[in-house]
C-alpha positions in Angstrom: 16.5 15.1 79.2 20.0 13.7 80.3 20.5 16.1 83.3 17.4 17.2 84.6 17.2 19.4 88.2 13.8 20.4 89.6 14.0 22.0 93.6 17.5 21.4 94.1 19.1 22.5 97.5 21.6 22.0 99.6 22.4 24.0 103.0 25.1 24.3 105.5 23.9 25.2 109.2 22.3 28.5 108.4 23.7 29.1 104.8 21.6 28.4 101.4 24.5 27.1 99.1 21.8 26.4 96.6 18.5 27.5 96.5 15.7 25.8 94.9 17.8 25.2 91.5 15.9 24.3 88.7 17.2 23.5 85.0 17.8 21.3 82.5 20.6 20.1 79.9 19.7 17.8 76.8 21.8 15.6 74.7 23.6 17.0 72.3 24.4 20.6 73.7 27.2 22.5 75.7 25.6 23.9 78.8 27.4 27.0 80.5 27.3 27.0 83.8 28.3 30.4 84.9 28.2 32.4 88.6 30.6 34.2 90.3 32.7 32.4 93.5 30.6 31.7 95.9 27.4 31.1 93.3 26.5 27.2 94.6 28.0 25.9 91.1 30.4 24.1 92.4 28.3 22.3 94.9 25.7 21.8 92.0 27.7 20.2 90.1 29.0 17.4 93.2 25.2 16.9 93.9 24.3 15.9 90.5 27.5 13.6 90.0 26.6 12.1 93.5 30.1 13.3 95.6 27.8 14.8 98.2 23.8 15.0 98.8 21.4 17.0 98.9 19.6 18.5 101.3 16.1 18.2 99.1 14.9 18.8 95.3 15.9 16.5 92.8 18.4 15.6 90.3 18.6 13.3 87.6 20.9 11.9 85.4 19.4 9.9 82.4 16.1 9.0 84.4 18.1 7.6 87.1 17.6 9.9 90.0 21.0 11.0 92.1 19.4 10.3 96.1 17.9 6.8 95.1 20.3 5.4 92.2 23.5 6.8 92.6 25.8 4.3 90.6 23.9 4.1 88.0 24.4 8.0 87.8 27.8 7.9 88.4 28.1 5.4 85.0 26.6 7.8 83.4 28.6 11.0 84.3 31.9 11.5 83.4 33.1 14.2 86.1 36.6 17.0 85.9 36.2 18.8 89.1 37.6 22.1 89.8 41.2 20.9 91.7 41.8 18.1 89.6 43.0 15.1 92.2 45.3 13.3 90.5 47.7 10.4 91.5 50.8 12.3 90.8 53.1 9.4 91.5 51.8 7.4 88.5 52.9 7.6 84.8 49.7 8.9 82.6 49.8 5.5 80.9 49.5 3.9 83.8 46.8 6.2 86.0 44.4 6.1 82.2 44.9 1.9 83.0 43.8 2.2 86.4 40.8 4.5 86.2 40.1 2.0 83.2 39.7 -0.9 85.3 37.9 1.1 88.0 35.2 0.9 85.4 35.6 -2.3 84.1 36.3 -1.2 80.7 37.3 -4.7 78.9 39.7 -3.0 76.2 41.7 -0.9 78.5 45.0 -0.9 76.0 42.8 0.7 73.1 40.5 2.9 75.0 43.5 4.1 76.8 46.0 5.2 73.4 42.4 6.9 72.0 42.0 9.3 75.0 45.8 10.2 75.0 45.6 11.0 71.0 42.1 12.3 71.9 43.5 14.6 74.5 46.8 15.6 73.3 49.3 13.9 75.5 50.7 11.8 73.3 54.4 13.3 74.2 54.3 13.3 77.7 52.4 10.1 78.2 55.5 7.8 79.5 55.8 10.6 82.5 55.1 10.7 86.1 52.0 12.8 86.8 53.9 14.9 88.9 56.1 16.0 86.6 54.2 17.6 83.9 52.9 21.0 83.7 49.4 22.2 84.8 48.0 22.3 81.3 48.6 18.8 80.8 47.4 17.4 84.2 44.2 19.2 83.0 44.2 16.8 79.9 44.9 13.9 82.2 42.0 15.0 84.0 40.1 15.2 81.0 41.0 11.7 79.8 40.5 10.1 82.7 36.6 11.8 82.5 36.1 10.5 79.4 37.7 6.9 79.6 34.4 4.9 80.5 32.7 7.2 77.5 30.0 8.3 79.6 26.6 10.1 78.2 26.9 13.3 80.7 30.4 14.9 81.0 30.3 17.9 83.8 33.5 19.8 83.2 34.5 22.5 86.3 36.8 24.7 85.2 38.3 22.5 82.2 40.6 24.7 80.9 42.7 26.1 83.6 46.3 26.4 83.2 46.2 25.9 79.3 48.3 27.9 77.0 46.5 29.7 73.8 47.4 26.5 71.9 46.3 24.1 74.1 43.0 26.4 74.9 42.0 26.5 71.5 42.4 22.1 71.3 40.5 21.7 73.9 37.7 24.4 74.0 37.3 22.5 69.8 37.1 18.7 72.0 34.6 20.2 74.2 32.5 21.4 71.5 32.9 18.3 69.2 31.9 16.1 72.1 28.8 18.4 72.7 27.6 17.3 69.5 26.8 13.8 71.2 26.8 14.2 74.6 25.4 16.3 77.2 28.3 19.2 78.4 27.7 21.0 81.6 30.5 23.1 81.4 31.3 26.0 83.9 34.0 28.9 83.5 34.5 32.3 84.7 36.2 33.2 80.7 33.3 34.9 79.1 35.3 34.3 75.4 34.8 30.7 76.2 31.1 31.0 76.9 30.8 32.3 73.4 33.4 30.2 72.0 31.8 26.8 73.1 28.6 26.9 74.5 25.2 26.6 73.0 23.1 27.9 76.2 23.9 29.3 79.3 22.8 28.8 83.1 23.8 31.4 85.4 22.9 31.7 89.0 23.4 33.5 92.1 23.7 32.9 95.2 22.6 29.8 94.7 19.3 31.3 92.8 19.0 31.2 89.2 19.0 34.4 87.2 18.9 33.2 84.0 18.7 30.2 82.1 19.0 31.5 77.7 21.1 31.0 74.9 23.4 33.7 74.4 22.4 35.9 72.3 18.6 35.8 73.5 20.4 36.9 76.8 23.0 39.6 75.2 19.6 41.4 73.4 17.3 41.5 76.7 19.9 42.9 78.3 19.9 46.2 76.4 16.4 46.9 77.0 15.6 47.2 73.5 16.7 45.7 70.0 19.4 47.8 68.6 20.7 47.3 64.7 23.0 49.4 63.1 23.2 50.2 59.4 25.1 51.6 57.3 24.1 53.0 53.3 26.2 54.1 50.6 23.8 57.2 49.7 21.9 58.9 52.5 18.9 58.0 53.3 16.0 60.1 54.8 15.7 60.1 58.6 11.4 60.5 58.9 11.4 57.7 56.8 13.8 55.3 58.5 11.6 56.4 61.9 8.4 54.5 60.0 9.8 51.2 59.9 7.5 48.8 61.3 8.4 48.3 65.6 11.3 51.5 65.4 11.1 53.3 68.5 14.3 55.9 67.7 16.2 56.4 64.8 19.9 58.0 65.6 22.7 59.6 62.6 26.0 58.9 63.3 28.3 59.6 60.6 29.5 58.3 57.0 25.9 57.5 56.3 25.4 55.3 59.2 22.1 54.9 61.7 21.6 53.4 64.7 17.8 51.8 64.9 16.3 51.4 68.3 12.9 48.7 68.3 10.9 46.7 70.6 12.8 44.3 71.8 11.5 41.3 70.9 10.8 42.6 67.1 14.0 42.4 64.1 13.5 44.9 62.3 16.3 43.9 59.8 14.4 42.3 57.2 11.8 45.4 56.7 15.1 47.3 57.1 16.4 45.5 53.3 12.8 45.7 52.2 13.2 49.1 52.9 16.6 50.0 51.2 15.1 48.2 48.4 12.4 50.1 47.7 14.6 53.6 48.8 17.3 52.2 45.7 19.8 52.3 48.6 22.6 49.9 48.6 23.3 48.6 52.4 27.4 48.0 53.2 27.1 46.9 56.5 24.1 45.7 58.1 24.1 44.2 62.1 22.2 43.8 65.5 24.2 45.2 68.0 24.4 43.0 71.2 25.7 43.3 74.6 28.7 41.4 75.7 28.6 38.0 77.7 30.3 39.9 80.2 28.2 42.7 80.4 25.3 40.2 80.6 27.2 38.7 83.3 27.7 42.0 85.2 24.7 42.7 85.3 22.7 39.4 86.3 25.1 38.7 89.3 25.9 42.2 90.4 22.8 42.8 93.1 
């Protein structure tokens, strides 16, 4: 595993910012990180890329464990945190150049013009940090966590500030990059959870709550697997109701149905089998999920 957390805990006098976190992230996948404020994600996330300790557990970052090797984590981890500190005096050319030679990267000139073209900022790179809007000092910020080409990249909040445009370029990077890396990526924009991730960790005060991918998570929520159908002739009610797992069969109208089943059964293969043998001809055939943010809702509410 490239991130792996076992225990992990970290508390302030009397309060549990996180609570015996447990989880893992592999290579090759976008891991949400979801909670609302106050969750522990952002103090997760500044224990496993070493900016503070914790308090006991474990984390490590691709075998090298945070409390006993922490520079070897830190070459490892490529880090965007949630207010993005940036030198705001320097030209973007010239910050990329010094975080460049803060890791000793030998071809600074080329690694440098690939994250600009990478990132998008290849018209504002001759300005002064300060001077640029909040969608592209999140791209700096991005660059600059990327420069050294690191295995692990744990993005907080990546996208704030970024117009629909610039959303939709960098919500495609992070996914492309998932392909090869290991993405811990946290939000509070349930579209992005969809849009990007491949699995989602979501915790509570400082508790996990669940740890799924998405869809897994948007079906257990309900209760039950639902699937909706629709026929172009009707079909016979007692019939639909002997499926194989149907609990409850419901008409709505223009020939539709609405399936209830056990919830870990899909029921939508015996439901074709079943058309076919009825000589009915499905239009529209689904399994009816519950959205990320109802899922959301729902874990964190208590």
């Amino acid at each position: 595993m490239s991130v792996k957390v076992s225990g992990l805990t970290k508390i302030y006098g009397s309060q549990r910012a996180v609570d015996a976190l447990s989880f893992e992230a592999k290579k090759g996948e976008v891991l949400g990180f979801l909670g609302p404020n106050g969750a522990g994600k952002t103090t997760t996330m500044k224990m496993i890329s070493c900016f503070i300790p914790q308090t006991s557990g474990k984390a490590s970052v691709c075998g090298f464990e945070t409390d006993i090797e922490p520079m070897e984590v830190r070459k490892k981890i490529g880090y965007l945190p949630e207010h993005n500190p940036l030198y705001k005096e320097m030209y973007i050319k010239e910050y990329l150049h010094f975080i460049a030679g803060v890791h000793g990267i030998s071809n600074k000139k080329q690694r440098v013009d690939e994250m600009i073209e990478m990132t998008g900022l290849e018209r504002e790179q001759n300005k002064q940090i300060g001077q640029i809007s909040k969608g592209y000092k999140q791209r700096v910020g991005l660059a600059q966590a990327m420069i050294h080409n690191p295995e692990v990249l744990i993005l907080d909040e990546p996208t704030s500030g970024l117009d629909p445009n610039q959303l939709a370029e960098i919500r495609s990077l992070i996914k492309q990059l998932g392909k090869e890396k290991t993405v811990i990526f946290s939000t509070h924009i349930m579209q992005e959870v969809q849009a990007v991730c491949d699995r989602v960790v979501i915790i509570n005060r400082g508790q996990l709550v669940a740890n799924d991918n998405i869809s897994t998570l948007q079906i257990k929520s309900r209760g039950e697997s639902i699937v909706a159908v629709q026929f172009l002739e009707k079909a016979d009610k007692a019939k639909l109701a002997k499926i194989k797992d149907v609990i409850s069969v419901n008409a709505l109208e223009h020939n539709q149905w609405q399936l209830s089943a056990k919830l870990n059964a899909d029921i939508r293969p015996d439901l074709f089998r079943f058309a076919v043998d009825q000589k009915l001809t499905i239009i529209e055939l689904r399994q009816e999920l519950s959205s990320v943010e109802d899922v959301f809702q729902q874990l964190t509410a208590k």
